[in-house]
Backbone bond lengths (Angstrom), bond angles and torsions (degrees), N, CA, C in turn:
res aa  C-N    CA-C-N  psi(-1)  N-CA   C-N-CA  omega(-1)  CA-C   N-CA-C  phi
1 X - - - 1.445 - - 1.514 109.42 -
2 X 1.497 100.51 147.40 1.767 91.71 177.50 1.183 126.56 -76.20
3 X 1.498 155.00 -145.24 0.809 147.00 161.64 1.878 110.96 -102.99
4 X 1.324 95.47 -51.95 1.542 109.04 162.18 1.785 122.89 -34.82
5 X 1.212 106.82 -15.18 1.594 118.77 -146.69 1.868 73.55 -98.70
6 X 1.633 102.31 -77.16 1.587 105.94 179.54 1.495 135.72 -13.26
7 X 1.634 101.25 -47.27 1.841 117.45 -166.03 1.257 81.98 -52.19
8 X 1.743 100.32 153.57 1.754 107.58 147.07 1.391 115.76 -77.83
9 X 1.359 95.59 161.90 2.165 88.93 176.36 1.652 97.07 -144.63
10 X 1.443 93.10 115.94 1.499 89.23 175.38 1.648 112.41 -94.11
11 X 1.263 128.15 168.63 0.818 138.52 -168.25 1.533 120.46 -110.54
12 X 1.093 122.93 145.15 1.988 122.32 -179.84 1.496 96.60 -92.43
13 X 1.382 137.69 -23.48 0.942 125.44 -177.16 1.629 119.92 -68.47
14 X 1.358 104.18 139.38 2.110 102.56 165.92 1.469 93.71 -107.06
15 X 1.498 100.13 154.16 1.120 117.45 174.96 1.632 107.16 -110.47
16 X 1.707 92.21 159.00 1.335 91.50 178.02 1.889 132.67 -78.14
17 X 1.140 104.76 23.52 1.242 100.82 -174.11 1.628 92.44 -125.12
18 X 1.145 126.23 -28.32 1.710 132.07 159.25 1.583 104.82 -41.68
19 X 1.958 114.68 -52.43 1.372 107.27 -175.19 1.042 113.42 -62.10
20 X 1.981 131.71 -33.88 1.228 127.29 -162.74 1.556 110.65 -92.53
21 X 1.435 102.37 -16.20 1.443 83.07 166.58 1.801 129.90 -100.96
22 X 1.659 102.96 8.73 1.384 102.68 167.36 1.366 94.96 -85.76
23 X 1.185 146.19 -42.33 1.337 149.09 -171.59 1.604 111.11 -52.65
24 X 1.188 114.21 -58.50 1.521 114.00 161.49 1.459 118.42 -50.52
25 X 1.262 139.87 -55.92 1.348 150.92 157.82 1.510 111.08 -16.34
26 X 1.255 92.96 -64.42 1.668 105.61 179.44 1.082 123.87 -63.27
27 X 1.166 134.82 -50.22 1.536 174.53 85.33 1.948 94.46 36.64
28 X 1.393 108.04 -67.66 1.250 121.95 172.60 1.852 116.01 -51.40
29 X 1.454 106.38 -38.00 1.740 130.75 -166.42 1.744 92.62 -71.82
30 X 0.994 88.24 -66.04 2.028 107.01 -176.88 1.592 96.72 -54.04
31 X 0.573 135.66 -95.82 2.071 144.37 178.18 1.600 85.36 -1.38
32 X 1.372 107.95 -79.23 1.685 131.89 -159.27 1.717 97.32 -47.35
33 X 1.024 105.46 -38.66 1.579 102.79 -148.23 1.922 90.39 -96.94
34 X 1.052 137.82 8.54 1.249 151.40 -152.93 1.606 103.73 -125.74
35 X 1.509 99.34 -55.94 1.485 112.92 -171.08 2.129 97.59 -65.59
36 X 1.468 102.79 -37.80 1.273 102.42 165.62 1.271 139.54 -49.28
37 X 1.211 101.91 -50.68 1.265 118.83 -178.39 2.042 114.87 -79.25
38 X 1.187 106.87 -12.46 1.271 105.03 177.41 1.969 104.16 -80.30
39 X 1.519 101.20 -38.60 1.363 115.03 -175.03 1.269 110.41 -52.07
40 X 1.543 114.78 -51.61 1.548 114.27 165.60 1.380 126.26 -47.41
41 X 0.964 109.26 -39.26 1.732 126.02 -179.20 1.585 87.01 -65.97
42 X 1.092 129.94 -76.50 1.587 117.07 -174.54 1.061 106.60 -53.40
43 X 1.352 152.19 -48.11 1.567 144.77 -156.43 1.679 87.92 -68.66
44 X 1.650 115.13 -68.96 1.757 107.45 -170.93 1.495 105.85 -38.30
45 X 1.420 132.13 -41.06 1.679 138.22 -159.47 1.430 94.83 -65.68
46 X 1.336 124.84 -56.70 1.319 134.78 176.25 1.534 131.29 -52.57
47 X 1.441 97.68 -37.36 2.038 111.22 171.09 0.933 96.94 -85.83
48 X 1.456 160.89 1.25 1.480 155.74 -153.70 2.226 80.17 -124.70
49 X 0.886 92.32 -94.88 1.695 89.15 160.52 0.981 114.17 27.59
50 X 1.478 81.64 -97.34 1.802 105.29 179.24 1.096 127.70 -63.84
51 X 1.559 120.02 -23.97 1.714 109.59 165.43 1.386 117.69 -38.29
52 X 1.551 97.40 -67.79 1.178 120.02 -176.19 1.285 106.96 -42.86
53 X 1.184 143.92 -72.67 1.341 146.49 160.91 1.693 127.58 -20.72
54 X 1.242 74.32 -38.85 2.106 84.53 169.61 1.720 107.91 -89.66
55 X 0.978 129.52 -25.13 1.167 142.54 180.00 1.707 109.10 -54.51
56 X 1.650 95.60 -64.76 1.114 94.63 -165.84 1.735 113.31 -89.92
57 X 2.073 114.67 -8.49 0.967 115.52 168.69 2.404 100.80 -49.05
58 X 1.244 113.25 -52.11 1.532 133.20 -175.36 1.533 81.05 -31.00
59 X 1.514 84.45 -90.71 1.769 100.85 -165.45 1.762 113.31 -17.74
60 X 1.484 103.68 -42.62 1.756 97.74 -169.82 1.607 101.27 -101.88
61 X 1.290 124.99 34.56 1.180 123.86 174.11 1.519 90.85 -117.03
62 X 1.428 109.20 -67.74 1.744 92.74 171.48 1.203 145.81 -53.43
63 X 1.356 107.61 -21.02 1.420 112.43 165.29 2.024 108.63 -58.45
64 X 1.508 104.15 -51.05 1.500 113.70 -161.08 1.808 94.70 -77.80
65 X 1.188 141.79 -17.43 1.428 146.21 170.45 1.716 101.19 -75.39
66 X 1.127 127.61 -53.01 1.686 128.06 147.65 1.485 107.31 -22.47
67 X 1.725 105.28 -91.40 1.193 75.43 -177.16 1.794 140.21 -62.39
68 X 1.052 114.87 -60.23 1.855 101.03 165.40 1.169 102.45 -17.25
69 X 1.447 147.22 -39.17 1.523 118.19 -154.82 1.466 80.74 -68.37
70 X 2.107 109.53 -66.44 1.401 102.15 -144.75 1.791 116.27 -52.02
71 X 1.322 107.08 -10.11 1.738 92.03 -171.74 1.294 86.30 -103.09
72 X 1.227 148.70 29.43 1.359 135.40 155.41 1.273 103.31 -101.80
73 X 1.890 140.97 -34.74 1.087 132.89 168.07 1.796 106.15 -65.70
74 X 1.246 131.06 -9.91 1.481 132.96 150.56 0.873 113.15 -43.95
75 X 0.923 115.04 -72.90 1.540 134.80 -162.02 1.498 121.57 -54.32
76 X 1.500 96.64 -34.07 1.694 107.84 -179.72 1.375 101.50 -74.17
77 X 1.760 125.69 -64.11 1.181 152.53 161.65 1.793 84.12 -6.77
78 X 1.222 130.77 -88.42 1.441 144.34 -154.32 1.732 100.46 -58.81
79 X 0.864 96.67 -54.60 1.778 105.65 176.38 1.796 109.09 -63.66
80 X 0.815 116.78 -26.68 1.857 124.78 -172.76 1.670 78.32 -106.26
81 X 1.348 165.67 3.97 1.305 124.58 169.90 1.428 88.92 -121.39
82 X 1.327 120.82 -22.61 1.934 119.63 156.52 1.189 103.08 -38.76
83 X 1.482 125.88 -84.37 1.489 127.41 -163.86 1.405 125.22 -44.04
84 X 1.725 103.83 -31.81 1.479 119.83 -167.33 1.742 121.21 -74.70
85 X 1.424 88.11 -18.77 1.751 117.14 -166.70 1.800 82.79 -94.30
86 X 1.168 116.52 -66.55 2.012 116.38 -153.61 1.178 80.42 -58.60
87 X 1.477 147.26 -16.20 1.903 126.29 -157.05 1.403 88.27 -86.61
């Protein structure tokens, strides 16, 4: 073999199937990176949601912990004027 034969030799030329498949790639990158970014947009739509949803789950827990208190300060009230009367 020659020696000449051995060298590598690169070439200046692109071929056309090099262009179509960086083009797809890219093409492929953009799609991907799009489909992402919409998903986020739904995930934020969804945690915003749910704030709200937890918010007002709070809101109707404190209201209903209110009440239990007040009929539990009843309750004592009735039990402390029971005891106070049998003495």
């Amino acid at each position: 073999m020659d020696i000449m034969s051995e060298r590598w030799h690169l070439s200046k030329a692109i071929s056309l199937s090099h262009l179509a498949t960086t083009a797809a790639l890219v093409l492929g990158a953009i799609i991907y990176v799009t489909g992402i970014e919409k998903d986020v947009a739904v995930l934020q739509a969804n945690q915003a949601n749910m704030q709200k949803q937890i918010m007002t789950i709070q809101q109707d827990n404190k209201e209903m912990f209110a009440k239990i208190d007040a009929k539990l300060d009843q309750m004592i009230n009735i039990i402390h004027k029971y005891q106070i009367s049998t003495n």
